[in-house]
C-alpha positions in Angstrom: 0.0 0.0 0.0 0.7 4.0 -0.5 1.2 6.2 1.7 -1.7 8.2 0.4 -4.1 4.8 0.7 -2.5 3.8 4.4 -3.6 7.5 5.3 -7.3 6.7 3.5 -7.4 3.6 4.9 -6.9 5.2 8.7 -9.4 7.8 7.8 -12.0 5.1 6.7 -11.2 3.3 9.7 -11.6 6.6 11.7 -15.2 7.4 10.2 -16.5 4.0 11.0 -15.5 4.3 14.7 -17.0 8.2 15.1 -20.3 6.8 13.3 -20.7 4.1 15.5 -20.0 5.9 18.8 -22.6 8.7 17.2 -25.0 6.1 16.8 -24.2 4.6 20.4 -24.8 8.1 21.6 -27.7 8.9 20.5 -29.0 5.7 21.8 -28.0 6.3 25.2 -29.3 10.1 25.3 -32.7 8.6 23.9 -32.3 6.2 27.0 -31.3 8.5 29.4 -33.9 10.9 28.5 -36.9 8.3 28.6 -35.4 7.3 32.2 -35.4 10.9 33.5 -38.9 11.0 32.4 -39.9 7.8 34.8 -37.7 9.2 37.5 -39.1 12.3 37.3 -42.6 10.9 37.4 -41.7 9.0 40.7 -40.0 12.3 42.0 -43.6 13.9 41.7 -45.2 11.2 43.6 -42.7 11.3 46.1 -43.5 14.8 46.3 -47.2 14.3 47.4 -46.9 11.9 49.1 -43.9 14.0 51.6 -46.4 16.8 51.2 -49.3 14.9 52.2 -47.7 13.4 55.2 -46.3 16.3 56.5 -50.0 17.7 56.5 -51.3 15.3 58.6 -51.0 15.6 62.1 -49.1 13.1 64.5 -47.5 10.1 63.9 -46.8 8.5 60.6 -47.2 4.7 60.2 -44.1 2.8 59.7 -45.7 1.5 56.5 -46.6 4.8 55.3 -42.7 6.2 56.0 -41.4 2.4 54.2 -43.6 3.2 51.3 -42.1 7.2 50.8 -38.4 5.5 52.1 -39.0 3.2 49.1 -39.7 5.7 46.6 -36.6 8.0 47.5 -34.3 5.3 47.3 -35.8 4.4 43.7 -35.1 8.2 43.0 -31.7 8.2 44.1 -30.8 5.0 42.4 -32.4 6.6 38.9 -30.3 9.7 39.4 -27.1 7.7 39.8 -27.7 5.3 37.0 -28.5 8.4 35.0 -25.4 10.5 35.8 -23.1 6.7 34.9 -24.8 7.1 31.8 -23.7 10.7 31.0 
């Protein structure tokens, strides 16, 4: 081979890698995007259900508190899985 085709070559090469790591990319912003939308749905129920909670008066059943401990924990594991994927 030529110079000139061991240069063409490496840029073939080159291109093939960027537009696979494009693709892969794209991919993982379109996944990214539709967990944040989940996440972001449970962060809203979480929401109430803090909110609603704290307007009630006195104690709050150790179910209750499991169920909204549950639900933060499934938010923080979301935003961590989402920030390893960016």
């Amino acid at each position: 081979m030529s110079v000139k085709e061991d240069m063409q070559e490496m840029l073939n090469s080159l291109k093939r890698e960027r537009d696979e790591l494009r693709v892969q990319i794209n991919l993982l912003q379109k996944e990214a995007r539709e967990e944040w939308d989940e996440l972001d749905d449970t962060w809203h129920k979480l929401r109430v259900k803090v909110n609603d909670v704290a307007e009630e008066s006195g104690e709050v059943g150790s179910d209750v508190f499991a169920a909204i401990k549950l639900l933060g924990n499934e938010v923080k594991t979301g935003l961590k899985r989402i920030k390893r994927t960016l």
